[in-house]
C-alpha beads as a LAMMPS data file, in Angstrom:
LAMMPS data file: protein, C-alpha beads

47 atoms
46 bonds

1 atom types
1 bond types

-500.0 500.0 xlo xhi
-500.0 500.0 ylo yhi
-500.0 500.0 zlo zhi

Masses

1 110.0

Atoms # bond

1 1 1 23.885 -4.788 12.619
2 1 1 25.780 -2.486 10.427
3 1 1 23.975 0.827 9.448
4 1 1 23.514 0.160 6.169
5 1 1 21.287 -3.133 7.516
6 1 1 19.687 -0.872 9.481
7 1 1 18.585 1.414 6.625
8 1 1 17.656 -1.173 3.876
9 1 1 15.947 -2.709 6.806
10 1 1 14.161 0.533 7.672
11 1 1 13.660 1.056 3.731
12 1 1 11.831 -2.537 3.607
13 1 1 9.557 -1.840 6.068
14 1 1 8.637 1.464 5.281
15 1 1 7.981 0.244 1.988
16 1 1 5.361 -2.839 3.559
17 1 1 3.567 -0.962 5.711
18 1 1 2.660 1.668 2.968
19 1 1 1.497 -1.171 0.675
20 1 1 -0.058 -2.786 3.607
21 1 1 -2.322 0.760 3.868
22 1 1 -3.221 0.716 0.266
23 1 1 -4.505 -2.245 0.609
24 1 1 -6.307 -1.730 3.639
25 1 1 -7.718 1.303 1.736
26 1 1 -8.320 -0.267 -1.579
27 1 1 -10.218 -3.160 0.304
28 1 1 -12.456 -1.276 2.894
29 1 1 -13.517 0.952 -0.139
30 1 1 -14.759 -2.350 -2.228
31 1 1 -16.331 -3.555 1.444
32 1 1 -18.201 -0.395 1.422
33 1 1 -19.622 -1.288 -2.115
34 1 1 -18.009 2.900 -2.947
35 1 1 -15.667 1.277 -6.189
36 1 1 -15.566 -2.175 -8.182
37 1 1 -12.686 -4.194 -7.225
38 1 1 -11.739 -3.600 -11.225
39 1 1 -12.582 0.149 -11.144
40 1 1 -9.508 1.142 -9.777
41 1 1 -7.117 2.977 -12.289
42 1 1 -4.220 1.462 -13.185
43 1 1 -1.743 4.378 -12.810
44 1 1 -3.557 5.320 -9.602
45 1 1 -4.322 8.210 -9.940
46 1 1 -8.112 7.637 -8.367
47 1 1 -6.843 6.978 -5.072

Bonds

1 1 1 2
2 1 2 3
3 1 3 4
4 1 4 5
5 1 5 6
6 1 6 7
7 1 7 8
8 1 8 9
9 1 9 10
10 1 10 11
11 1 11 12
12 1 12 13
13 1 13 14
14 1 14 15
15 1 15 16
16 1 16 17
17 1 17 18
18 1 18 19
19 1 19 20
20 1 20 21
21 1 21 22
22 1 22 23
23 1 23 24
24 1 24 25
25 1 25 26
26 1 26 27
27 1 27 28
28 1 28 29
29 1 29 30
30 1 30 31
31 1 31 32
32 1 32 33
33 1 33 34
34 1 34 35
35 1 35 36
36 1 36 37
37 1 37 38
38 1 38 39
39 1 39 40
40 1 40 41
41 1 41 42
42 1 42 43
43 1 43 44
44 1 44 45
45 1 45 46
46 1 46 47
């Protein structure tokens, strides 16, 4: 793999496992009964 692959590939990634964590976050807080699964602010600036 080239090393521009390899970055773009690193990029992606990076970029999944962050959203994966929101998620995760987002989620265990409506669980937890702390937020509305539509009380979350659109710009995000709650989180």
């Amino acid at each position: 793999m080239t090393q521009s692959a390899v970055a773009l590939l690193g990029f992606a990634l990076w970029t999944i496992i962050l959203v994966v964590c929101l998620a995760f976050f987002r989620v265990s807080l409506v669980a937890a009964g702390k937020k509305s699964s539509a009380g979350f602010s659109p710009d995000g600036d709650d989180v």
